[in-house]
N, CA, C and O of each residue as an XYZ file, in Angstrom:
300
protein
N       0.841     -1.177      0.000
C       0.000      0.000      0.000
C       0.885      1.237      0.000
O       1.911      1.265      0.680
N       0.536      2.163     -0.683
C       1.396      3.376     -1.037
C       1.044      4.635      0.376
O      -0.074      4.731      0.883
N       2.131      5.407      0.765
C       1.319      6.215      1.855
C       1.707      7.214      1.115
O       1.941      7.046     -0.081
N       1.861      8.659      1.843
C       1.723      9.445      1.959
C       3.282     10.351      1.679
O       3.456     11.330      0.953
N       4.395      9.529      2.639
C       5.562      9.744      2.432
C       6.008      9.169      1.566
O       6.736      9.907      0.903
N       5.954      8.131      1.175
C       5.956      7.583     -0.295
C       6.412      8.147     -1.210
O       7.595      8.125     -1.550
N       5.411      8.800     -1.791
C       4.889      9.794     -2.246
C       6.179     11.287     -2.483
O       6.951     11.696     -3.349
N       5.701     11.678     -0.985
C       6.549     12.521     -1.077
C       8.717     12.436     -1.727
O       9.518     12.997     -2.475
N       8.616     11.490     -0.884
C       9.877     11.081     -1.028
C      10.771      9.960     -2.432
O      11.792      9.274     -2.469
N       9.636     10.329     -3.428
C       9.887      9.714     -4.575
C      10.550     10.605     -5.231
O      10.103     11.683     -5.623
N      12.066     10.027     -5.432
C      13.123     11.148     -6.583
C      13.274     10.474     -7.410
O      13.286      9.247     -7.506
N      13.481     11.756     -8.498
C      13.677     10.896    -10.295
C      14.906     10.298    -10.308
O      16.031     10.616     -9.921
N      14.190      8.922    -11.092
C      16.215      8.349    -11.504
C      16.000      8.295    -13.141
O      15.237      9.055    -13.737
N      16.648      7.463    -13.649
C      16.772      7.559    -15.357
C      15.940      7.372    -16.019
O      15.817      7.699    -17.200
N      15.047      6.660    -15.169
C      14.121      6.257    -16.665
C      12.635      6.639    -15.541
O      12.858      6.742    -14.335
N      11.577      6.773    -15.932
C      10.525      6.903    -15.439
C       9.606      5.447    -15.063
O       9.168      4.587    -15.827
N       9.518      5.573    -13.502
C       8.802      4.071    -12.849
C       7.527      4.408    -12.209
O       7.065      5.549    -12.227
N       6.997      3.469    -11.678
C       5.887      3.723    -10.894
C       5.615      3.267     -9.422
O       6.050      2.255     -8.874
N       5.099      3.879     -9.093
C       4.652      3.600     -7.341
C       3.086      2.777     -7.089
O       2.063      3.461     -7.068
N       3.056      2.065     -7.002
C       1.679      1.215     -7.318
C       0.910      1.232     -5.480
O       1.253      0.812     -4.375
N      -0.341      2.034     -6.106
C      -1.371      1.270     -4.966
C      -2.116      0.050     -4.960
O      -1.682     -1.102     -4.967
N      -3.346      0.477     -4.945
C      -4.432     -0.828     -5.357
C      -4.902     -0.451     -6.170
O      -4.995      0.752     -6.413
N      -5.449     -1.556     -7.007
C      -6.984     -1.265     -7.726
C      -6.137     -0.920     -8.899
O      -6.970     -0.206     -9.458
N      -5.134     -0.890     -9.671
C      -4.857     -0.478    -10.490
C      -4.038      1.088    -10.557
O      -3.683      1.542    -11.644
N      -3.839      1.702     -9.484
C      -3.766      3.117     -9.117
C      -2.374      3.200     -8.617
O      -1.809      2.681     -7.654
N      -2.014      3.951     -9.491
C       0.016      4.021     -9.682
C       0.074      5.556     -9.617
O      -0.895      6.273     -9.870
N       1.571      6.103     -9.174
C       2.513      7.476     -9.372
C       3.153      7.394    -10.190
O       3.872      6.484     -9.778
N       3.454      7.592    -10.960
C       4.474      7.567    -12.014
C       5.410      8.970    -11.757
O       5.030     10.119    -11.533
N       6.864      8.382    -11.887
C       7.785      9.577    -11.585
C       8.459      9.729    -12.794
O       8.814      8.702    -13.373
N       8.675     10.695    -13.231
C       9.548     11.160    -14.278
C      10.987     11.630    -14.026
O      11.445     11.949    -12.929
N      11.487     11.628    -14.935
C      13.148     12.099    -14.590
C      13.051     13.231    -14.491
O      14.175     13.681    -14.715
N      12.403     13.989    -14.293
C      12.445     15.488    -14.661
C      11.710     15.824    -13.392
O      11.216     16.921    -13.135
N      11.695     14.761    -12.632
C      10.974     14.730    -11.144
C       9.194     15.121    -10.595
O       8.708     15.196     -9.466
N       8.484     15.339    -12.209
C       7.520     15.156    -12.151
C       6.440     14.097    -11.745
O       6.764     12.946    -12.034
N       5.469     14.216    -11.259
C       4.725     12.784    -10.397
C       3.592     13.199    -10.947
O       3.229     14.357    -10.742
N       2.711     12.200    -11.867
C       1.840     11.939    -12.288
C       0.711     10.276    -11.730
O       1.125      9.124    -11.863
N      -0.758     10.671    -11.109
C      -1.284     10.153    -11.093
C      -1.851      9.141    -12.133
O      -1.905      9.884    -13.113
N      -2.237      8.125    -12.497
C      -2.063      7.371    -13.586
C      -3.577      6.059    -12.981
O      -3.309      5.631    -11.858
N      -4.088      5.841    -13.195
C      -5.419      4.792    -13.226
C      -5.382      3.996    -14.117
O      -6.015      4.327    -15.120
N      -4.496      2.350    -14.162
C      -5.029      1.576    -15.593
C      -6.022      0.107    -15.049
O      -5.896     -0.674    -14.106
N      -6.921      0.222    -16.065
C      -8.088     -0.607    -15.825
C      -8.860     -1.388    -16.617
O      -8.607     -1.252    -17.814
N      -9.696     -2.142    -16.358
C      -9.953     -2.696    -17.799
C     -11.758     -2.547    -17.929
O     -12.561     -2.837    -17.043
N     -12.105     -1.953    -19.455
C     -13.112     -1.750    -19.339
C     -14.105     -2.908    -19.478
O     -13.760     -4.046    -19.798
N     -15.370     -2.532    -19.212
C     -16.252     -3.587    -18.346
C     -16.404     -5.008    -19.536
O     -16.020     -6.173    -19.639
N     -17.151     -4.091    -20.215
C     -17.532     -4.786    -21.913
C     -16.691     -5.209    -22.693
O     -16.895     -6.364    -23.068
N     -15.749     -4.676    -23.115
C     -14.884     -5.427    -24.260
C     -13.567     -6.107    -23.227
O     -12.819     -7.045    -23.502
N     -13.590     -5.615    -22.497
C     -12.527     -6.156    -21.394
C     -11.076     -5.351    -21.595
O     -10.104     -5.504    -20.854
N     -11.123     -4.632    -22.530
C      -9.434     -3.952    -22.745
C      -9.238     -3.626    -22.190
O     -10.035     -3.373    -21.287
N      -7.691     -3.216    -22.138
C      -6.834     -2.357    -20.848
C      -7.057     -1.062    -21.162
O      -6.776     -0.856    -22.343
N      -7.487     -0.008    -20.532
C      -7.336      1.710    -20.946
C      -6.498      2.158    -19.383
O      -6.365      1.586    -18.301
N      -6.142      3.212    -19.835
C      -5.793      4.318    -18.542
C      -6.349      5.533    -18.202
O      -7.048      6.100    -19.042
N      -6.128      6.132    -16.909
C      -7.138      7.660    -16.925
C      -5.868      7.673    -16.358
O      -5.083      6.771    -16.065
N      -5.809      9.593    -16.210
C      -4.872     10.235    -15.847
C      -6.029     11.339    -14.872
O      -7.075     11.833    -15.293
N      -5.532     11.465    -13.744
C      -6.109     12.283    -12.707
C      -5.135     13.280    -12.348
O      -5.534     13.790    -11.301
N      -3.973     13.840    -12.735
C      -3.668     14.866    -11.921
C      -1.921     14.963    -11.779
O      -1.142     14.250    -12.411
N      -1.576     15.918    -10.892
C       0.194     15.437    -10.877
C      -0.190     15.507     -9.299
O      -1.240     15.997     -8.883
N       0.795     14.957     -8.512
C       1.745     15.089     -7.134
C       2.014     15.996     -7.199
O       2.316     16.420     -8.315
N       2.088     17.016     -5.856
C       1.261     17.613     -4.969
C      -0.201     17.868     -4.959
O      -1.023     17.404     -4.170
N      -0.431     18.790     -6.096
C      -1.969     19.058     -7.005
C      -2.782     17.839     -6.013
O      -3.615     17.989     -5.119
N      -2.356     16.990     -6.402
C      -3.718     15.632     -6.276
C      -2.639     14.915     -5.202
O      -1.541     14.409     -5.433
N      -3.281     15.046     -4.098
C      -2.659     14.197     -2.910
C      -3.015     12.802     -3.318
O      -3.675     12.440     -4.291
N      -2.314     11.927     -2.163
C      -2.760     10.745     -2.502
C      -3.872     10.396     -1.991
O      -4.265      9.301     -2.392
N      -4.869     11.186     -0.872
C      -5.825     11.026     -0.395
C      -7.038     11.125     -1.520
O      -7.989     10.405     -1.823
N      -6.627     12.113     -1.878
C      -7.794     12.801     -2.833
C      -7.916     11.532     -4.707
O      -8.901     11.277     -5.401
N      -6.242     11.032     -4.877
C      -6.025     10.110     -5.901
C      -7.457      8.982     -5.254
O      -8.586      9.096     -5.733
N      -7.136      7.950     -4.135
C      -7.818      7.139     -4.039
C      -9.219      7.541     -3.727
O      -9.928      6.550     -3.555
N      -9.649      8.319     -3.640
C     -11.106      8.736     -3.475
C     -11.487      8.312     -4.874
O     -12.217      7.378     -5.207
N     -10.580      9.553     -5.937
C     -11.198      9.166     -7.266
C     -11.201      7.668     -7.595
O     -12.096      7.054     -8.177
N     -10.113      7.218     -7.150
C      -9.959      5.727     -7.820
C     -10.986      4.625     -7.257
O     -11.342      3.617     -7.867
N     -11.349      4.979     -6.097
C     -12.780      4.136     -5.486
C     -13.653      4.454     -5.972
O     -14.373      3.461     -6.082
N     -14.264      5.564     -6.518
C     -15.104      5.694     -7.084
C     -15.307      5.468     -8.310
O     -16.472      5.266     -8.655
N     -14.352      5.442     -9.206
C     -14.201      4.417    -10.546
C     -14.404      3.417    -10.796
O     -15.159      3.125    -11.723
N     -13.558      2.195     -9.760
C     -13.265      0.770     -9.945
C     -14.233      0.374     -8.952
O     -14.088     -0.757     -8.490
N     -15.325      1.174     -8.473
C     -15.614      0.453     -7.391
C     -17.287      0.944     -7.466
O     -17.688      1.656     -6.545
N     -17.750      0.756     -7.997
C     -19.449      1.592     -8.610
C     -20.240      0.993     -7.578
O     -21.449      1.216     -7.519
């Protein structure tokens, strides 16, 4: 489970990775030390993989990330 400091304390290295919660609900860090919220999921009907993008780190805490993301994956 991803917290809070996590979060905070995620620095860029070379290539851009991710910080994974649940449900599909990742940080993605960039080298350029940007943190992007990221949602990949699969839709209901055809079953494919898509992604949503909610926001960057700070902007979108991680409190406020999993709100959205429960309310997505979780109807």
């Amino acid at each position: 489970m991803l917290t809070a400091s996590d979060c905070a304390n995620a620095k860029p290295g070379a290539k851009p990775y991710k910080l994974a919660d649940a449900y599909g609900l990742f940080l993605l860090v960039h080298p350029n030390g940007g943190k992007y919220w990221r949602l990949k999921y699969r839709r209901p009907g055809t079953r494919t993989e898509a992604g949503l993008a909610f926001g960057t780190y700070p902007t979108i805490s991680l409190a406020k990330a999993v709100v959205a993301d429960r309310k997505l994956t979780h109807f």
